[in-house]
C-alpha positions in Angstrom: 60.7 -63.4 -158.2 62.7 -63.2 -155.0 62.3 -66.2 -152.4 61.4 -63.8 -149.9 58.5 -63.2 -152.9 58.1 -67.3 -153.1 57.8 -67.4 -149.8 55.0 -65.4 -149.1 53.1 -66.4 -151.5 53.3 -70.1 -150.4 51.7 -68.0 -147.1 49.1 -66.1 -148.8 47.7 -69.1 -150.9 47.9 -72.3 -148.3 46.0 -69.4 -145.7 44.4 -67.6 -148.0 46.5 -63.7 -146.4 46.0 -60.8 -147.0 49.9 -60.0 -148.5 49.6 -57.0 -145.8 48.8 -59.9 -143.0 52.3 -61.1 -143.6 55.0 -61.1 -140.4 57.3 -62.5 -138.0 54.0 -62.7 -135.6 52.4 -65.6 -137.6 52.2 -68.4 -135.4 50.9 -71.8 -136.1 47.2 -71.5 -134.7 47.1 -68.2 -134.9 45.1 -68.0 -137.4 41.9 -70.6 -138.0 43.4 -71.4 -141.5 47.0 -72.5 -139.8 46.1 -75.7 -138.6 47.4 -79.7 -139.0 45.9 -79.8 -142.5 46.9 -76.1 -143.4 50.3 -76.9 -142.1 50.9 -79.9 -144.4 49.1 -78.2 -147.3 52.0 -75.2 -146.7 54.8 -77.3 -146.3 54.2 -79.4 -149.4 53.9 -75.8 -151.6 57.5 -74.9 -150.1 59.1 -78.0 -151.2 57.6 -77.6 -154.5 58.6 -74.0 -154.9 61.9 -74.3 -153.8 62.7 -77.8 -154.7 63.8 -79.4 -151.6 62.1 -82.2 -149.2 61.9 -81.8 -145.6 62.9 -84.1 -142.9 60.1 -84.4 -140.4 61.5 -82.7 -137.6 62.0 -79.4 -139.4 58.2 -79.9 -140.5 57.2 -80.1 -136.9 60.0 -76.9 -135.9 58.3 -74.7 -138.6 55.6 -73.3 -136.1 55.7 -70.0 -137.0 56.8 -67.4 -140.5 60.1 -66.3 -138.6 61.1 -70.3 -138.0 60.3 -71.3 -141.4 62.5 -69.0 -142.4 65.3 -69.8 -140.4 64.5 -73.5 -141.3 65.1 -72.9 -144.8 68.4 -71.5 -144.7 69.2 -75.3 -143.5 68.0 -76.6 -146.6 70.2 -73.3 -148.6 67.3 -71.5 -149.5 68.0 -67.7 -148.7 65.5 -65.2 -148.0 
């Protein structure tokens, strides 16, 4: 499985998506599942998936799917 593939599925299962749902307009509250506890619940499935831990800023920064991946690629995970 790609991380590209990884990464939306950490999408599809912390918001429960549609994999067709999926693109660089997902924005934090944008959609009622993408709140504070949605948010945590996604963040702590990326740092499982790809093995890393995130410092707290880039938890905040990560407020939307185009972000997160750019916020990745800090912590070398390419998609």
């Amino acid at each position: 499985m790609s991380n590209l593939d990884k990464y939306n599925q950490c999408f599809i299962g912390s918001f429960t998506l549609d994999e067709s749902a999926l693109n660089n307009n997902i924005e934090y509250n944008s959609i009622p599942e993408w709140d504070s506890i949605g948010h945590m619940a996604m963040v702590a499935e990326l740092e499982e998936v790809f093995d890393i831990s995130m410092d707290i800023d880039d938890i905040v920064e990560f407020s939307s799917y185009k972000k997160g991946i750019e916020i990745l690629k800090k912590y070398e995970v390419s998609i």
